[in-house]
C-alpha distance (Angstrom), angle and dihedral (degrees) to the residues before:
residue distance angle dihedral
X1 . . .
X2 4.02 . .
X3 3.73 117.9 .
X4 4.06 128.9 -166.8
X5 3.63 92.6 -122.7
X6 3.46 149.8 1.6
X7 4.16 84.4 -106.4
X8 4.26 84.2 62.8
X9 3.72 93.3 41.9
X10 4.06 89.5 53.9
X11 3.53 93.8 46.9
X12 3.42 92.7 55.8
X13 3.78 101.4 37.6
X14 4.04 76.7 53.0
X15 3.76 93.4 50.8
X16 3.86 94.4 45.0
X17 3.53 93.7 54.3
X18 3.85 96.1 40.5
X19 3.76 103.7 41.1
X20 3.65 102.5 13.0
X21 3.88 101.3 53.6
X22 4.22 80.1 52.2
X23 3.96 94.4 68.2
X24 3.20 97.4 39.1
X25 3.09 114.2 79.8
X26 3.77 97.6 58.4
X27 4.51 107.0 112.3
X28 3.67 129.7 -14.5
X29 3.82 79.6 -119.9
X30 3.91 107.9 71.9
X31 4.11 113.7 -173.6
X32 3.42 95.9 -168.3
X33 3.89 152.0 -32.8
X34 3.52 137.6 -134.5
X35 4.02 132.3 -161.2
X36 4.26 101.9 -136.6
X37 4.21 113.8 -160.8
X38 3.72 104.0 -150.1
X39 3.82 137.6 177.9
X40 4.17 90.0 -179.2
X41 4.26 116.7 125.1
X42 3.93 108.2 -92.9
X43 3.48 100.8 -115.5
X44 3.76 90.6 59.3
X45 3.38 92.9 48.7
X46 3.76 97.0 59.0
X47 4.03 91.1 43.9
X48 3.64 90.9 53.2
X49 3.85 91.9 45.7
X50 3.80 91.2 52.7
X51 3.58 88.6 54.9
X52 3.52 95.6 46.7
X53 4.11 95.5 44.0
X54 4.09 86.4 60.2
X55 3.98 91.2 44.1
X56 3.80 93.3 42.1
X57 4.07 104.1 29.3
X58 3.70 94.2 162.4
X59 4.32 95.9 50.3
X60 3.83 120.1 92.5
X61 3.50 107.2 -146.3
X62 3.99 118.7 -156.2
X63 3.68 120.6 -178.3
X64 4.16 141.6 -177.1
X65 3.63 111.3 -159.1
X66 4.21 109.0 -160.8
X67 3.63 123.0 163.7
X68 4.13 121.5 -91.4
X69 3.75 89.5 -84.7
X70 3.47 103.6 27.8
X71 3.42 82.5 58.1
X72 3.82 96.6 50.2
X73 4.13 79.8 52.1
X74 3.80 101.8 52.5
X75 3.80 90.6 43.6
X76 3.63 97.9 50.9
X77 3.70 83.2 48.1
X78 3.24 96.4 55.2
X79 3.87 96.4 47.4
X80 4.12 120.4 154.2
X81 3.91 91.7 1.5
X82 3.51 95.1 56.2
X83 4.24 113.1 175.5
X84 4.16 88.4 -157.9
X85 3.81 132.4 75.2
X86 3.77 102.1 -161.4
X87 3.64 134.2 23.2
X88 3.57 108.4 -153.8
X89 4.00 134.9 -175.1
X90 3.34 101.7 6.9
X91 4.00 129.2 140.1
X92 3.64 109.1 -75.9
X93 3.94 83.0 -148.3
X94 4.21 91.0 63.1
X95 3.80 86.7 39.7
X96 3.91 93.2 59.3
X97 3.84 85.0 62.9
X98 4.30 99.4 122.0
X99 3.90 87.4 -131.0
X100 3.39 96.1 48.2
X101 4.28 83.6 48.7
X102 3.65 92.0 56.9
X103 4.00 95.5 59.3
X104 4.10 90.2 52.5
X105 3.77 122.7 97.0
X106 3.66 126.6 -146.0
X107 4.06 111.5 -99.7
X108 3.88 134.8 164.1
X109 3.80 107.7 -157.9
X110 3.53 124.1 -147.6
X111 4.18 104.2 -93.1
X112 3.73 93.0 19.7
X113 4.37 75.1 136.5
X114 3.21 91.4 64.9
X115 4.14 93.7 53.2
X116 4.54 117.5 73.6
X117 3.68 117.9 -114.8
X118 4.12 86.7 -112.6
X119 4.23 80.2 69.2
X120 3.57 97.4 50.2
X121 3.73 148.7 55.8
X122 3.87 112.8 -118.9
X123 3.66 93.4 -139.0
X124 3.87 91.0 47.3
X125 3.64 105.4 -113.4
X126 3.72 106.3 126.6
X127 4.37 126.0 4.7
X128 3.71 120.0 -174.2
X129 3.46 121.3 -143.1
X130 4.00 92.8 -177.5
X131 3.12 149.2 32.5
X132 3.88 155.5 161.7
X133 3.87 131.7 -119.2
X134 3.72 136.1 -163.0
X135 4.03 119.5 -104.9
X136 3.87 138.4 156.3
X137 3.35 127.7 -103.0
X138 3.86 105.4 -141.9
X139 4.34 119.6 -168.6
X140 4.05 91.6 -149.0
X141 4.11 81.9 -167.4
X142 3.12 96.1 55.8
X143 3.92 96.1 45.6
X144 3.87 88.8 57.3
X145 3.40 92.0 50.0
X146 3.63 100.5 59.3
X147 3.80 91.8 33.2
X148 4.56 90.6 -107.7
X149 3.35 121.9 168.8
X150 3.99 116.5 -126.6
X151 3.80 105.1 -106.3
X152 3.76 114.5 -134.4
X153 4.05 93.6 -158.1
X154 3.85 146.3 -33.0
X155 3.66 99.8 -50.4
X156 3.91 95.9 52.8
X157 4.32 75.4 58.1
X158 3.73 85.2 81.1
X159 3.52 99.2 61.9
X160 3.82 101.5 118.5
X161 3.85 84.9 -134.4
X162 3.89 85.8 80.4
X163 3.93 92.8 55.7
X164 3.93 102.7 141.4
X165 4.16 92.7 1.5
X166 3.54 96.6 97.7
X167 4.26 139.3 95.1
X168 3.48 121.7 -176.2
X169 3.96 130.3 178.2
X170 3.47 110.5 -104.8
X171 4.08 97.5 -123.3
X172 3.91 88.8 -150.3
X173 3.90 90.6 72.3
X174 3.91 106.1 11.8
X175 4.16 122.4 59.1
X176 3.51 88.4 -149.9
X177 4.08 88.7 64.3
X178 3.58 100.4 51.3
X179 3.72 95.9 48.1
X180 4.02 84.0 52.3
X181 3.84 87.8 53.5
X182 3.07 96.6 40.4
X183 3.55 108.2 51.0
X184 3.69 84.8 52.2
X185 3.53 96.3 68.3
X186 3.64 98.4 35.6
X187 3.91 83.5 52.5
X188 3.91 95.3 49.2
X189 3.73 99.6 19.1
X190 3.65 132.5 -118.2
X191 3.87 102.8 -54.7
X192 3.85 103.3 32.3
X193 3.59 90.6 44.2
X194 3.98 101.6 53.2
X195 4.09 84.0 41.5
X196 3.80 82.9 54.9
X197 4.03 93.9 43.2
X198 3.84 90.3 54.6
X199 4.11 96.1 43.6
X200 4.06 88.9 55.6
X201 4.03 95.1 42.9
X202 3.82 78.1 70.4
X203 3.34 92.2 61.6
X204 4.20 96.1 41.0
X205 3.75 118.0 96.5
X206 3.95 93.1 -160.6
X207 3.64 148.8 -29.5
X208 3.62 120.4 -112.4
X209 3.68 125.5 -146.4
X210 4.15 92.0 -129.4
X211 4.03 130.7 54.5
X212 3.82 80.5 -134.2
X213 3.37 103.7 56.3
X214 3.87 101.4 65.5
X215 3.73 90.1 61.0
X216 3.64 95.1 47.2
X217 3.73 93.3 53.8
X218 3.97 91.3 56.8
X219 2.93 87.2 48.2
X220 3.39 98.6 63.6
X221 3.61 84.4 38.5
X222 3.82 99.7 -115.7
X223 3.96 84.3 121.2
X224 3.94 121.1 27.8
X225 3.96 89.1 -147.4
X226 3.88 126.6 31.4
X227 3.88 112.1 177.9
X228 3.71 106.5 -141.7
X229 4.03 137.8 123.7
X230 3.58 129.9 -53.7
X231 3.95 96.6 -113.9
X232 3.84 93.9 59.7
X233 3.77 95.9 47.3
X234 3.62 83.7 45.8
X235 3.64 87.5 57.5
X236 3.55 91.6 51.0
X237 3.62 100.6 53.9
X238 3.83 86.2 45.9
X239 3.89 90.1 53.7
X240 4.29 91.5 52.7
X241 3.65 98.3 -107.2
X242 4.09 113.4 145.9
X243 3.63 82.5 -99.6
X244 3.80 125.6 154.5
X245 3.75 120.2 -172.3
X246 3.61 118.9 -133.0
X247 4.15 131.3 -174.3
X248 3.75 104.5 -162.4
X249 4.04 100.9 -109.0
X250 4.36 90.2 -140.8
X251 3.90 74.2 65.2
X252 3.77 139.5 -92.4
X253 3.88 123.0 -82.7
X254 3.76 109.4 -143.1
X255 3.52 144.2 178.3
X256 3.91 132.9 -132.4
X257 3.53 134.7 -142.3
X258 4.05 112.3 -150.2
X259 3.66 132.9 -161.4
X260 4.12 116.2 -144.6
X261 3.74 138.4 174.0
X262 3.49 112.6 -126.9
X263 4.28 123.5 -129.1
X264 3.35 110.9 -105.8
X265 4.00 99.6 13.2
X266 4.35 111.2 174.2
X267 4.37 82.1 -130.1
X268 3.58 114.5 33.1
X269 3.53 97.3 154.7
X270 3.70 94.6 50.8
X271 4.20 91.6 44.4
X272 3.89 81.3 55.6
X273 3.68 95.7 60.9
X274 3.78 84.5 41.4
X275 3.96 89.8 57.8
X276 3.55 90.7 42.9
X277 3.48 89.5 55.8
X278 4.06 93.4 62.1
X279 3.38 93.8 62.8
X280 3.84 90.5 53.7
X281 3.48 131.4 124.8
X282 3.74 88.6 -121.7
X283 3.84 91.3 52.8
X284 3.47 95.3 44.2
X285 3.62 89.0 63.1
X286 3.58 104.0 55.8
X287 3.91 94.5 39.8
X288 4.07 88.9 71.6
X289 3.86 82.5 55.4
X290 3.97 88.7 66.6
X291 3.68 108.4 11.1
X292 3.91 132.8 66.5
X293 3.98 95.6 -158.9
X294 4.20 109.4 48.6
X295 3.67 102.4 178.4
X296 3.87 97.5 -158.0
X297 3.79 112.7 96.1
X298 3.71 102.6 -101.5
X299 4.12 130.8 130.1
X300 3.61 109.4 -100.5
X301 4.18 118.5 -100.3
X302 3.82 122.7 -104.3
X303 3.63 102.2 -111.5
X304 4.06 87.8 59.1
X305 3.68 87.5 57.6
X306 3.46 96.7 47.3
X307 4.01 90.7 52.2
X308 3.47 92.6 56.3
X309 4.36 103.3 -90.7
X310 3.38 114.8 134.7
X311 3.77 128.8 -139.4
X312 2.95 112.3 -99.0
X313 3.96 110.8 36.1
X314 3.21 100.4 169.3
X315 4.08 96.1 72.7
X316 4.11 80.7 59.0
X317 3.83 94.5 65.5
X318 3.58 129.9 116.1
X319 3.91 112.2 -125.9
X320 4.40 91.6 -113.5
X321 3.48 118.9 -163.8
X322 3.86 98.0 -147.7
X323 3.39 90.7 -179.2
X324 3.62 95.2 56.6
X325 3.56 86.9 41.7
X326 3.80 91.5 57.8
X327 3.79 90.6 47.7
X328 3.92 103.5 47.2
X329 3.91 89.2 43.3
X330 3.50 107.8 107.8
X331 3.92 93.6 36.8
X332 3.89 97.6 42.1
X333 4.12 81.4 52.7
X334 3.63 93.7 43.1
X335 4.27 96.9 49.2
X336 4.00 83.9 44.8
X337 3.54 100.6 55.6
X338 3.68 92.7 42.5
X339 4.03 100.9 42.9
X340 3.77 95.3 24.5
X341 3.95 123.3 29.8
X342 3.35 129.0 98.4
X343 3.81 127.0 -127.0
């Protein structure tokens, strides 16, 4: 196998000898194998392999984890010769990308029934059994102690109250920030929305470089509101923090992560039984151990109620256009950064 650079070659020495040496030792009789291009966290991806090694003993299960857009990068690269047979958890916003659209194949996994239309592409090129959604990190401590009123979503953010109380992502450098941003002005439209974007930078102290980092600062209580994503502040009330959980009530921008066969993949067959597997009962039980949004009709866990999620999530999504988020990327980036950012 040829890489780009030494980085690629690491990352996938790294990946062979983390993930691959984990689902291989499963029979002396191996049916088949599959190569799996992933931009999910590394923890998950050695749960979900675990569960997927004792589901699927006789499947050999290779995988290259790359950042979102190193991802986007080494696919692209890769194009009609592609060395991988699925792509799997990676930002339904990059996977929109029409060149990225060409390279997928047609497929209708086993329990697509059980996933809505808003998950899933109607001519079955990508389905996305998870997901992650946009919430606010709230320090009820600190709110008493400078006498704050508990926002109930984005607009209550321009309260001049909150002048120099709030963190936000900055979506140049976090996911979690441009989905924010961007839901915004798909919500409100092009004009409204940037009006809106520039009356709460106002009221934001800074802009971190991580969606995570907003929430942990509130929680600390360095900031009494940190705009981040449900999981993390989920976290945080989890870990004790005087943290409460809020989903914006104007609706939550999100972000999904889809699953695809690839055109031309060396195993389809096997990389079928692989996609079937994600919409498993045995997946869907370890994705709400990572993910906020789980696509697959199934009641929400305890510990999510507990920390403040309600049941049913997906009633508390914002409509996205990820194609439209795709498109107005690099512009929507480039107008905030120039009219917006702070130095």
């Amino acid at each position: 196998m040829q890489f780009k650079s030494v980085a690629q070659a690491v990352a996938w020495s790294m990946a062979a000898m983390i993930f691959g040496l984990a689902v291989t030792k499963v029979s002396t009789v191996q049916a088949g194998e599959i190569t799996v291009y992933t931009a999910l966290e590394e923890p998950e991806i050695a749960d979900y392999l675990a569960a997927a090694r004792k589901d699927m003993p006789d499947l050999t299960v290779h995988v290259l984890r790359l950042s979102t857009g190193d991802l986007g990068a080494r696919i692209l690269s890769e194009g009609n010769h592609p060395r991988y047979d699925v792509i799997w958890g990676w930002a339904l916003t990059n996977m929109m990308d029409p060149r990225v659209q060409a390279l997928l194949q047609p497929y209708t996994p086993k329990g697509i029934d059980r996933v809505p239309a808003q998950f899933k592409d109607p001519n079955g090129k990508w389905f996305a059994p998870t997901g992650y959604m946009a919430a606010l990190c709230v320090n009820t401590d600190r709110l008493k102690r400078k006498h704050l009123p508990m926002p109930t979503g984005w607009h209550d953010l321009l309260n001049p109250v909150y002048k120099g109380e709030i963190v936000m992502p900055n979506p140049a450098s976090s996911g979690t920030g441009y989905l924010q941003i961007v839901s915004i002005l798909q919500g409100l439209g092009d004009q409204q929305g940037w009006d809106f974007l520039q009356k709460l930078n106002g009221n934001v102290a800074q802009y971190a470089k991580s969606g995570s980092r907003p929430c942990s600062m509130a929680s600390t209580g360095e900031y009494a509101i940190g705009a981040s994503s449900a999981i993390v502040a989920m976290q945080a009330v989890r870990q004790g923090y005087p943290v409460k959980m809020v989903i914006p009530k104007e609706g939550a921008g999100y972000e999904l992560e889809a699953d695809a066969l690839v055109a031309g993949a060396a195993h389809p067959a096997d990389a079928k039984r692989f996609l079937d597997w994600t919409l498993s009962d045995s997946a869907a039980k370890l994705y709400h151990k990572y993910k906020e949004i789980v696509s697959i009709e199934s009641p929400a866990v305890a510990a999510e109620a507990d920390a403040g999620m309600p049941t049913d999530v997906k009633k508390l999504l914002f409509p996205m256009d990820f194609t439209k988020s795709m498109e107005t990327r690099p512009a929507t980036l480039a107008r905030w950064q120039k009219d917006i950012e702070k130095h």
